[in-house]
C-alpha positions in Angstrom: -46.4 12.4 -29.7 -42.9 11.2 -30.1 -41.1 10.9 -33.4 -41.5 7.1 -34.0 -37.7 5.5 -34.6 -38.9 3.4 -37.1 -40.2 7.0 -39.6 -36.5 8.4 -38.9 -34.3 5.4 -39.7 -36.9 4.9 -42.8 -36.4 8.2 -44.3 -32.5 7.6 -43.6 -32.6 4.5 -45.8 -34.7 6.2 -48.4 -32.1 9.1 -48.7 -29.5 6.6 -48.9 -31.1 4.2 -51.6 -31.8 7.6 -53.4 -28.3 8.4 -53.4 -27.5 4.8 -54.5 -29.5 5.6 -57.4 -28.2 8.6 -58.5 -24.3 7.4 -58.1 -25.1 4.6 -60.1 -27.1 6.8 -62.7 -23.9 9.0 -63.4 -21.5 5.3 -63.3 -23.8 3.3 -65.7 -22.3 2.0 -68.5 -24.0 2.1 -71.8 -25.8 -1.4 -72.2 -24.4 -2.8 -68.9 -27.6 -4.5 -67.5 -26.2 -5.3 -64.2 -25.5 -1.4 -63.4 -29.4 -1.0 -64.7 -31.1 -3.7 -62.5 -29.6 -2.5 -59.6 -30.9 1.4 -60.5 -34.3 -0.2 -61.0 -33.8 -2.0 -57.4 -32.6 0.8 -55.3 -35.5 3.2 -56.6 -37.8 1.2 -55.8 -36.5 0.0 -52.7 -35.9 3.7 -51.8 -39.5 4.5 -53.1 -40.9 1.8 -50.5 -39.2 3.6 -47.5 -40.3 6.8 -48.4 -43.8 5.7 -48.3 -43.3 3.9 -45.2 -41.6 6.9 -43.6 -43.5 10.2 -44.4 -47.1 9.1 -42.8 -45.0 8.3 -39.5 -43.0 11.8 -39.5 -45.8 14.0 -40.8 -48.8 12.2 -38.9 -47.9 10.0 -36.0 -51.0 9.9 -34.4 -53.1 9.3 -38.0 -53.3 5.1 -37.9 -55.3 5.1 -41.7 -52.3 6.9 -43.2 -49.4 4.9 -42.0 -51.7 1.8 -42.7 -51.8 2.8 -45.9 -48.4 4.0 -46.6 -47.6 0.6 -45.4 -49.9 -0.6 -47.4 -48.8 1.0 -50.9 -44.8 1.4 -49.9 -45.2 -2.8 -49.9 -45.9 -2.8 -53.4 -42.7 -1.2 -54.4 -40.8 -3.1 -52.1 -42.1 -6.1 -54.4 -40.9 -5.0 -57.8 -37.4 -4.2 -55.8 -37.7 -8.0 -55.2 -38.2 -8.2 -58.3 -35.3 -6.9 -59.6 -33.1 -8.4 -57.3 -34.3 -11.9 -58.6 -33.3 -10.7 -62.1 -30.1 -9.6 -61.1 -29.3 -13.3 -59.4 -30.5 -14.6 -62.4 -27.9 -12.3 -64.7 -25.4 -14.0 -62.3 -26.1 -17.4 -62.7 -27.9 -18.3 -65.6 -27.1 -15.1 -68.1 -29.2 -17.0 -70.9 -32.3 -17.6 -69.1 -35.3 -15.8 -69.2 -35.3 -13.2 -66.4 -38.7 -11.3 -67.2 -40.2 -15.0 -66.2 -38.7 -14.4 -62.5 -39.4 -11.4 -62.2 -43.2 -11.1 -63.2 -43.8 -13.9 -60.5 -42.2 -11.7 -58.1 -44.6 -8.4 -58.8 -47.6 -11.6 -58.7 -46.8 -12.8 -55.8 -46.4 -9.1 -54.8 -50.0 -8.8 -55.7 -51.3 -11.6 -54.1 -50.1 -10.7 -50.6 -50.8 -7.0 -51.4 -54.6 -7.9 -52.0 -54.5 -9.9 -48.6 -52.9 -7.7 -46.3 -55.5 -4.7 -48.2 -58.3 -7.9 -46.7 -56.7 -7.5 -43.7 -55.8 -4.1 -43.4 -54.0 -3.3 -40.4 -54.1 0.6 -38.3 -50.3 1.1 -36.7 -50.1 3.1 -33.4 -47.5 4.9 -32.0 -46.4 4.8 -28.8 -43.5 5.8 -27.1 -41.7 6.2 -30.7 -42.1 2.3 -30.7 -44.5 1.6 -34.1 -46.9 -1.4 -33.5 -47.8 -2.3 -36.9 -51.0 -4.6 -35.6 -50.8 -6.4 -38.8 -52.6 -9.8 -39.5 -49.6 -12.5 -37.9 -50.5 -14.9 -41.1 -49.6 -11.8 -43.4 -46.4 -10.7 -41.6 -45.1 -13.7 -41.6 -46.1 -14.1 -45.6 -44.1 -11.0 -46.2 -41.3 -12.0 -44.5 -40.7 -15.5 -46.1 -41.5 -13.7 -48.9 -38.5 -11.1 -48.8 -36.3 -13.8 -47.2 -36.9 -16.1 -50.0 -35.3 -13.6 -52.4 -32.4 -12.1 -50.4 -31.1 -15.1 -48.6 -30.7 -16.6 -52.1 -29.3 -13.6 -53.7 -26.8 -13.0 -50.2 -25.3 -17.0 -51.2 -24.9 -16.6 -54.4 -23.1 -13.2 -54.9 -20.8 -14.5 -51.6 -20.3 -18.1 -53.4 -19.6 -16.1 -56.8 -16.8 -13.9 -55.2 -14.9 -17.4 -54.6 -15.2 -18.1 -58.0 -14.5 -14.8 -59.8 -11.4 -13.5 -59.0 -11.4 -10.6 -60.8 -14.7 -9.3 -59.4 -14.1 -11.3 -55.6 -14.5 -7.5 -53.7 -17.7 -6.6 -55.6 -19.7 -9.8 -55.2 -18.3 -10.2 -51.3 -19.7 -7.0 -50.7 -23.2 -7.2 -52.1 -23.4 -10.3 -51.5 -22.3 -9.7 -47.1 -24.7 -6.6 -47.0 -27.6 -8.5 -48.4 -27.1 -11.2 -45.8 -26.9 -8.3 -43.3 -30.2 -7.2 -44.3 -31.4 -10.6 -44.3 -30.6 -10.4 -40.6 -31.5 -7.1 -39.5 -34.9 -6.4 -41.4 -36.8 -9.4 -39.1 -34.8 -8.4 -36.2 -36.5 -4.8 -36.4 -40.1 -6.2 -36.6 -39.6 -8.6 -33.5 -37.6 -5.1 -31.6 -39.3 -4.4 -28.6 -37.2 -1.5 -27.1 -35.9 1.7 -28.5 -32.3 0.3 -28.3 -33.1 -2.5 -30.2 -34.8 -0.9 -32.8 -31.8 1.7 -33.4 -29.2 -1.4 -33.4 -31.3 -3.0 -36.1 -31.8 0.7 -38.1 -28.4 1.7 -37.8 -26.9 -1.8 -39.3 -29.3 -1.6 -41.6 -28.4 1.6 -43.3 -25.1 0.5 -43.2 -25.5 -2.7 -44.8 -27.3 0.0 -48.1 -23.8 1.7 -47.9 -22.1 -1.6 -48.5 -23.5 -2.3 -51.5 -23.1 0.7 -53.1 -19.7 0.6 -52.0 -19.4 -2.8 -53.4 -22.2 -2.3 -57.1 -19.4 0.6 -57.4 -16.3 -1.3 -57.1 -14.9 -2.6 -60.4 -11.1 -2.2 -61.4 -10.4 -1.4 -64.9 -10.0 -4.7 -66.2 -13.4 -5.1 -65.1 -14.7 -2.2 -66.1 -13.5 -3.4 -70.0 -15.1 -6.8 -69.4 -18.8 -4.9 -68.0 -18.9 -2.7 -71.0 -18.8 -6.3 -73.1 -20.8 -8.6 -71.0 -23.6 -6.0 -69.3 -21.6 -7.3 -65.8 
């Protein structure tokens, strides 16, 4: 059976997010929440496509397996949501209370979790093309769901880089590469043909590179103003 598309491009993004993790580890700056939100996003972000990625490289052919890697890899993907809610929230409202946001992420996170484990779909393979024969009402929940958080996220960090000067390149970056994601994530599920899918992967794991490139850049001014503000 052929090497599904979807399990390579996965385990790209995984190594990727991983690596996004680990650069940010060794730049964090002591007490700098923003640096530490965006660690707790990329693992878990990087967790969820590792789940999604190994059942489809080791065991193609095994439906259960990549139902449940699915399945589980989901749930991470929520508390990455999760995060990234908190980290808009750091952005626009530093005083409010961001554990409120982000526990009604990892809820609603269980919620659909709970449904799609109701409706619990068996992927096939075929012709590396992955049909995930998932319940349309619970796709579509997951989608809206993701969309709701990143679209938001995408606007702000792209309206803030009008407004801060000083950090314009960071914020422009994230906030471009989110909206790319924002884009490219649907446009996988509806991909039909090898070419497609590939197109969508490959902007994709791009888009992961242009945010590190951009939660990375900070000039030294900024760099003084993180270390006060967690920024």
């Amino acid at each position: 059976m052929a090497v599904p598309i979807t399990g390579i491009a996965a385990f790209i993004n995984c190594v990727v997010l991983f690596f996004f993790y680990y650069r940010l580890r060794k730049a964090t700056i002591k007490g700098n929440e923003f640096f530490y939100l965006f660690k707790n996003f990329t693992i878990f972000l990087g967790v969820f496509y590792l789940l999604f990625s190994v059942p489809l490289l080791l065991s193609p052919e095994n439906s259960s397996l990549i139902g449940w890697g699915y399945l589980i890899g989901h749930m991470s993907a929520y508390i990455s949501l999760g995060y990234l809610s908190k980290i808009s929230i750091l952005i626009v409202a530093p005083s409010f209370n961001r554990k409120i946001i982000f526990w009604m992420c990892v809820l609603i996170g269980v919620v659909l979790t709970v449904i799609n484990l109701i409706n619990f779909n068996t992927p096939t393979v075929i012709d590396g093309i992955v049909h995930w024969n998932q319940n349309p009402v619970v796709g579509m929940m997951i989608i809206f769901f993701v969309l709701t958080v990143f679209i938001p996220a995408a606007t702000l960090f792209i309206r803030e880089s009008f407004m801060h000067s000083r950090q314009q390149k960071r914020y422009a970056l994230i906030g471009i590469s989110l909206l790319v994601i924002s884009i490219a994530g649907p446009l996988h599920d509806i991909a039909t043909v090898p070419l497609s899918l590939i197109i969508a992967d490959v902007v994709r794991t791009l888009a992961y590179l242009l945010m590190l490139w951009g939660v990375l850049s900070v000039d030294k001014t900024t760099k003084k103003l993180a270390n006060k503000t967690g920024v």
